[in-house]
C-alpha positions as CSV (number, residue, x, y, z in Angstrom):
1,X,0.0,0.0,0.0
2,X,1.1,3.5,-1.1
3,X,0.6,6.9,0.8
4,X,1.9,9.5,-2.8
5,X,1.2,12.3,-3.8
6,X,-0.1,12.6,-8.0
7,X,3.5,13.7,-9.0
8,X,5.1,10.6,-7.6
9,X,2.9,7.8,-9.3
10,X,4.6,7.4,-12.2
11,X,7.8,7.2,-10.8
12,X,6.5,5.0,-8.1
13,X,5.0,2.6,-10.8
14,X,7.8,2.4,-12.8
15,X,10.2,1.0,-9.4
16,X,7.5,-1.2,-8.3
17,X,7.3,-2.8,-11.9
18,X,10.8,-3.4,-11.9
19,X,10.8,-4.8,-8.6
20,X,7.4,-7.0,-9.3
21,X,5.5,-5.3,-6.8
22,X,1.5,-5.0,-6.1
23,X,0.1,-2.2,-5.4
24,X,-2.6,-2.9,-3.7
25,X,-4.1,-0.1,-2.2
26,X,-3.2,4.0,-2.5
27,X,-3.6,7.3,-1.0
28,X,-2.8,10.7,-0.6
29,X,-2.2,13.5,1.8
30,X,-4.2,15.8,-0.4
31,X,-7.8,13.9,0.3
32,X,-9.1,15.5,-2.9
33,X,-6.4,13.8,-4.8
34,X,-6.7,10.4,-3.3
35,X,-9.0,9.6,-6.1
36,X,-6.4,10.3,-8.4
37,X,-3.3,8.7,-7.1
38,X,-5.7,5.1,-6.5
39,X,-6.4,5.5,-10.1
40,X,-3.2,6.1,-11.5
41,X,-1.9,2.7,-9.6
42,X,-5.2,0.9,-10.1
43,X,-5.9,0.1,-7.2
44,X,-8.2,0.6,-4.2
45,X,-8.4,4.0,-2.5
46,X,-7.4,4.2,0.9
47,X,-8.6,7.5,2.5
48,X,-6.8,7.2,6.6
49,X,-3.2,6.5,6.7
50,X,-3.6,5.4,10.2
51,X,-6.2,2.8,9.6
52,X,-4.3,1.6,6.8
53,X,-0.9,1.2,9.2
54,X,-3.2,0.1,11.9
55,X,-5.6,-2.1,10.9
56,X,-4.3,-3.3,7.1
57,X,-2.2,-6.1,6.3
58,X,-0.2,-5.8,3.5
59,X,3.5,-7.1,3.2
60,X,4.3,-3.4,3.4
61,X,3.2,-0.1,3.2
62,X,5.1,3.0,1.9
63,X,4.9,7.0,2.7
64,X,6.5,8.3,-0.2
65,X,4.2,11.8,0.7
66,X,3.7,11.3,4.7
67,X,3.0,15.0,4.7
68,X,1.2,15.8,8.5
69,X,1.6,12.2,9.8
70,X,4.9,13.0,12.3
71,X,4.5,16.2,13.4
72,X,1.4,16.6,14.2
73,X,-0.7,14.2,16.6
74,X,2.8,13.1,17.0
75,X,0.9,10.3,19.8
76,X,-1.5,8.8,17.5
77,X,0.7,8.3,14.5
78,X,3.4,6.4,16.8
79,X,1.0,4.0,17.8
80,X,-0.3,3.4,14.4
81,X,3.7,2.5,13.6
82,X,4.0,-0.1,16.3
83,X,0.7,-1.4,15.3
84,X,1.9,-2.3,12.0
85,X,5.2,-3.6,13.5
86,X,3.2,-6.0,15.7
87,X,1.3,-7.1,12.4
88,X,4.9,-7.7,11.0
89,X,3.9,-5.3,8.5
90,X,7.0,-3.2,7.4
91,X,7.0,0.5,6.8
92,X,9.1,2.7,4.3
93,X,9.0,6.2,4.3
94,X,10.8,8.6,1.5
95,X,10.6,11.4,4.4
96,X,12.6,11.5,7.5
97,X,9.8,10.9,10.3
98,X,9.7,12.7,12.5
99,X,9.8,15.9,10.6
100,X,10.1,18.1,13.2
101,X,12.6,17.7,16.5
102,X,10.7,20.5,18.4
103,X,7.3,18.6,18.7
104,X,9.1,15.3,20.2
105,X,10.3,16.3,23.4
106,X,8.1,14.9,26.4
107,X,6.6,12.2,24.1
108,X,7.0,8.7,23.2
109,X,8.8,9.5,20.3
110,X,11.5,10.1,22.5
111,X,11.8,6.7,24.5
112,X,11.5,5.2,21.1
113,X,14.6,6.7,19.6
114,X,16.2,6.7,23.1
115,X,16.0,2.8,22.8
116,X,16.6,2.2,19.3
117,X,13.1,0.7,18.5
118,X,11.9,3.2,15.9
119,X,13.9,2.0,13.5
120,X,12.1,-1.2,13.4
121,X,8.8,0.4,13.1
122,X,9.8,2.8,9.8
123,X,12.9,2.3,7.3
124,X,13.9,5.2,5.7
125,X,14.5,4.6,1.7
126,X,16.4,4.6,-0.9
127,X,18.9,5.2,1.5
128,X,23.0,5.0,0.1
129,X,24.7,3.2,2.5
130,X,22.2,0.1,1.6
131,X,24.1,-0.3,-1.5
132,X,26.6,-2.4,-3.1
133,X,28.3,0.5,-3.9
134,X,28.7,1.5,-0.1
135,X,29.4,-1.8,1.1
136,X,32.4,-2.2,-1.4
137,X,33.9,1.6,0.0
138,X,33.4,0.1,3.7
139,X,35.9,-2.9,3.0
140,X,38.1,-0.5,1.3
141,X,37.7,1.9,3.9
142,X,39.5,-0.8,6.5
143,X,42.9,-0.2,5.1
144,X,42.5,3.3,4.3
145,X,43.7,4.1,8.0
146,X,41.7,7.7,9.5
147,X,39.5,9.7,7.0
148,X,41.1,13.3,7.4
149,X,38.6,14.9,4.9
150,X,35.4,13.9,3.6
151,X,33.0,15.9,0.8
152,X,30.3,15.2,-0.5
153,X,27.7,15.8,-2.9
154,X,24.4,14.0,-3.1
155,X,21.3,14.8,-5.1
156,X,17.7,14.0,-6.2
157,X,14.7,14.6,-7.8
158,X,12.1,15.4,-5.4
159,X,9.5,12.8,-6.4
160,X,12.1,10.7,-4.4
161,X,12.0,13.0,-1.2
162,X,12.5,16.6,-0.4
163,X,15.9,18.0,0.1
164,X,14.9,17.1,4.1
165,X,15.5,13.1,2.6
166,X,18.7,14.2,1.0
167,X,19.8,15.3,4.2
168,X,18.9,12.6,6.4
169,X,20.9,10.6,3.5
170,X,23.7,12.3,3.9
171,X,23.5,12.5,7.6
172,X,24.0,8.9,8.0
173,X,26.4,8.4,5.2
174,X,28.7,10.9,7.5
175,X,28.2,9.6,10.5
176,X,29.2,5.9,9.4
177,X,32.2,7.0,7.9
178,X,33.5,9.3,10.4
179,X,31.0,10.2,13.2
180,X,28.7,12.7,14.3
181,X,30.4,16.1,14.5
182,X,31.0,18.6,16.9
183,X,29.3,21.6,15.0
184,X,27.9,22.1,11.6
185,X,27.4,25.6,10.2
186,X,24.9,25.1,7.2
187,X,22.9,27.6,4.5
188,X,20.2,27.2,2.6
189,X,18.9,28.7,-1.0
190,X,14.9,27.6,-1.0
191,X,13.5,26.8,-5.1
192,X,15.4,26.9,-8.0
193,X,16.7,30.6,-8.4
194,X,19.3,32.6,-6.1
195,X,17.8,35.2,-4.2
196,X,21.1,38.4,-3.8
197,X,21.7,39.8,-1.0
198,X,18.9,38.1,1.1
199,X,19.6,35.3,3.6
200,X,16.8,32.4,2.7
201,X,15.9,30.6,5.7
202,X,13.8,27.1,6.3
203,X,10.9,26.1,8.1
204,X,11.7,24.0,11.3
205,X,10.6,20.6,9.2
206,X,13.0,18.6,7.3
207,X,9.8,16.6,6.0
208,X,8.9,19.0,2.5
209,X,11.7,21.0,2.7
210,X,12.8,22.0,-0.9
211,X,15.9,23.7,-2.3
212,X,19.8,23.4,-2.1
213,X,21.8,23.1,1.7
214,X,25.6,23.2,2.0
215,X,27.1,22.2,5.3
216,X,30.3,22.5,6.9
217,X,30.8,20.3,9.6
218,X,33.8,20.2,12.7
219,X,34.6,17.2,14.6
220,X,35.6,16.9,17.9
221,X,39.3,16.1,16.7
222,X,39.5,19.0,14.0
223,X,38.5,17.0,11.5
224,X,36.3,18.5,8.7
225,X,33.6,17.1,6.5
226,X,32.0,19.6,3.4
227,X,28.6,18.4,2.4
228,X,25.9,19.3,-0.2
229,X,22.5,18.3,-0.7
230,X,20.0,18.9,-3.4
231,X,16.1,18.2,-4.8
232,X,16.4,21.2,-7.7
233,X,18.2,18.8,-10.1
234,X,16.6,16.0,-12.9
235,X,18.6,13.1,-12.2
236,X,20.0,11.7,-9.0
237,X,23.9,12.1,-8.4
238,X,26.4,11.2,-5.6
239,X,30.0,12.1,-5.5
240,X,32.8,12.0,-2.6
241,X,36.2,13.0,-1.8
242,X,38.0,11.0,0.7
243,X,41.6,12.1,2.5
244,X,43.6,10.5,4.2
245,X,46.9,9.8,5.5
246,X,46.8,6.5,2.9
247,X,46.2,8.8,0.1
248,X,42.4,9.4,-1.1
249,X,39.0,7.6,-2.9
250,X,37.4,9.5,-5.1
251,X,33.9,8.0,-5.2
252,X,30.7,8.2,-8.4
253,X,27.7,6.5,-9.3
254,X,29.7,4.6,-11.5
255,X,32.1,3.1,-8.8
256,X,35.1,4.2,-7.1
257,X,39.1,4.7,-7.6
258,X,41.5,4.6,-4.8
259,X,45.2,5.8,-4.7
260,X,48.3,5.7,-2.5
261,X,50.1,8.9,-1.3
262,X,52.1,8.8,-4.4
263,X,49.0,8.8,-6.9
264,X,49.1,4.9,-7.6
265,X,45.9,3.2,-7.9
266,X,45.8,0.4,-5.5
267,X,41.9,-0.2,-5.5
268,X,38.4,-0.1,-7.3
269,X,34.9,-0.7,-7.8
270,X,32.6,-0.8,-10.9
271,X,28.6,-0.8,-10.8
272,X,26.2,-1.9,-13.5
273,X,24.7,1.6,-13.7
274,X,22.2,2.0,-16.2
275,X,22.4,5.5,-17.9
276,X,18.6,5.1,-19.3
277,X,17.6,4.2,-15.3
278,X,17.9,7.0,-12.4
279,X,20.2,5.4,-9.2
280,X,17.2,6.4,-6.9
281,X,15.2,4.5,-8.9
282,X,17.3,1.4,-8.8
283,X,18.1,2.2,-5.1
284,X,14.8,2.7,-4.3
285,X,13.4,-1.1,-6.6
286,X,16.8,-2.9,-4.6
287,X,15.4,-1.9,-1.0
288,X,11.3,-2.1,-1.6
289,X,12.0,-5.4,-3.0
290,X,14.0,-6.4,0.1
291,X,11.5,-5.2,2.7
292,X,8.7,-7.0,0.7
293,X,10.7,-10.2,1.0
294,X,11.9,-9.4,4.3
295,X,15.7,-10.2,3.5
296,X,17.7,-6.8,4.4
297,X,21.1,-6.4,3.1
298,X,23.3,-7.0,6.8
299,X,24.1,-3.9,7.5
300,X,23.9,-1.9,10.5
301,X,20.9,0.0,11.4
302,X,20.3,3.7,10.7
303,X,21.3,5.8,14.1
304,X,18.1,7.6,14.0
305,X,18.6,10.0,17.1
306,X,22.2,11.2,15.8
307,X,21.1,10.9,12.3
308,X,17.7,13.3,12.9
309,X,19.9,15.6,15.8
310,X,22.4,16.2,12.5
311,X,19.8,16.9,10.2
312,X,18.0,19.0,12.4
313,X,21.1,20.7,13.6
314,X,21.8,21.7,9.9
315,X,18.3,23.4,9.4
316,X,19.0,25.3,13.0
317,X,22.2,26.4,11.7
318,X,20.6,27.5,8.3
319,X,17.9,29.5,10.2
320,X,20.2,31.7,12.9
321,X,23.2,31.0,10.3
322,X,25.9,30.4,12.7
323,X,27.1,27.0,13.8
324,X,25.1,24.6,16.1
325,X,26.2,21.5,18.0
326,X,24.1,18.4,17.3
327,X,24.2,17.7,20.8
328,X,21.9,20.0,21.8
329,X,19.6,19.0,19.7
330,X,20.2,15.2,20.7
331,X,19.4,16.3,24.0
332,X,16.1,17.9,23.3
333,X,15.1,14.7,20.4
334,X,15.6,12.5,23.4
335,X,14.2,14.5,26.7
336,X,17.3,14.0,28.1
């Protein structure tokens, strides 16, 4: 079952044919375009998100377009998440949930990501580090010695998830390679054109946020890591820069390249990109598929309190535009 919005249906249809999935019910955060989306999968219409996560039982149901369930009755829509985990019902979202880290403090949502269970009720997809790709860096990566440097680039239509999923992406991608960090000073440019000489700033939701971030962020030991995140762009893209005192990876869609201090290469990975198919798309097919089955690729779970404290941090930092520690807004996430 699919919660979309109109613009996402064809997209959605074209990852779920590849990846042999029935749709079997649909609906929309717009009620008035429910009928729409239901048609455009043919399928049933479902009109309540929670009675679908609470009371269906499909193999697994999908927010691509969660847009007020998270951050509003914050209460009601985690219980309707455990109820579909005690169904054994998995649930994908394409928006980090929750959207907003002001709303969670003094809830359940906290003892949830205190403890590590929400990320068994809701997997965040297509995320990066679930790929092949990733998985090949990571083996490299235990030779490689310390990461001194890290940038990055990552980017995606938005019928894949707002620039707030790009972020969340990132987020974790960062933290697995060389941990949370000690401050990140961020900006933000909002649609597709460059406002001069006026500082843009975001809502306090990384759920429908939409635009371009760049993020600088310190860790505790002086190390730096230079990220930018995007939805304003027509085909999905990652790129990365890795330094160390090894010598450096330079990383692509198409695979990776790694050479010694002296500019030999000693390592590298190919994919089977498909120019004619978008990488979130195949991402995105890859990781449906494997929560349909239930056969996850064995890797370790997303960090979801450090990964939504960095996230959140960066839209703080983008808003008062000086840096801010994660760890503050750790604390408040958790009600600690």
């Amino acid at each position: 079952m699919i919660w979309a919005n109109p613009e996402q249906v064809e997209m959605l249809k074209g990852v779920l044919s590849r990846g042999g999935i029935e749709v079997i019910g649909a609906g929309c955060p717009v009620s008035a375009q429910t009928g729409a989306v239901a048609q455009g999968f043919g399928c049933g219409v479902q009109d309540d998100i929670r009675h679908m996560l609470s009371s269906e039982n499909p193999d697994l149901v999908l927010l691509a377009a969660p847009g007020g369930f998270g951050h509003r009755d914050i209460e009601g829509d985690l219980g309707a998440l455990q109820q579909a985990h005690s169904r054994d019902v998995m649930v994908a979202t394409l928006e980090p949930i929750p959207g907003e880290a002001t709303v969670i403090s003094g809830t359940s949502w906290s003892d949830a990501l205190q403890t590590g269970a929400f990320g068994e009720f809701v997997r965040m997809v297509p995320l990066v580090r679930r790929t092949r790709l990733i998985e090949e860096l990571m083996s490299s990566l235990e030779t490689f010695g310390a990461i001194r440097s890290l940038s990055m680039s990552i980017a995606a239509p938005a019928v894949y998830g707002s620039l707030g999923a790009r972020v969340f992406e990132a987020m974790d991608l960062v933290r697995t390679l060389i941990g949370v960090p000690e401050v990140i000073d961020a900006s933000y440019q909002g649609g597709t054109t460059v406002v001069s000489g006026l500082h843009q700033l975001p809502g306090q939701s990384l759920t429908g946020l939409h635009g371009i971030m760049a993020a600088h962020m310190r860790m505790a030991d002086g190390r730096g890591v230079m990220v930018q995140a995007s939805d304003q762009v027509g085909r999905s893209g990652l790129m990365m820069s890795i330094f160390g005192c090894e010598g450096e990876i330079r990383l692509g869609e198409g695979g990776f390249r790694r050479f010694d201090i002296t500019g030999v290469e000693i390592d590298s990975y190919n994919t089977d990109a498909k120019d004619a198919i978008d990488p979130s798309s195949v991402r995105l097919t890859e990781q449906l598929v494997q929560l349909c089955s239930g056969v996850e690729v064995a890797v370790a779970p997303v960090d979801h309190a450090s990964v939504l404290a960095m996230g959140h941090t960066a839209l703080l930092s983008a808003r008062t535009g000086q840096g801010e520690t994660p760890e503050t807004i750790r604390r408040l996430l958790l009600d600690v």
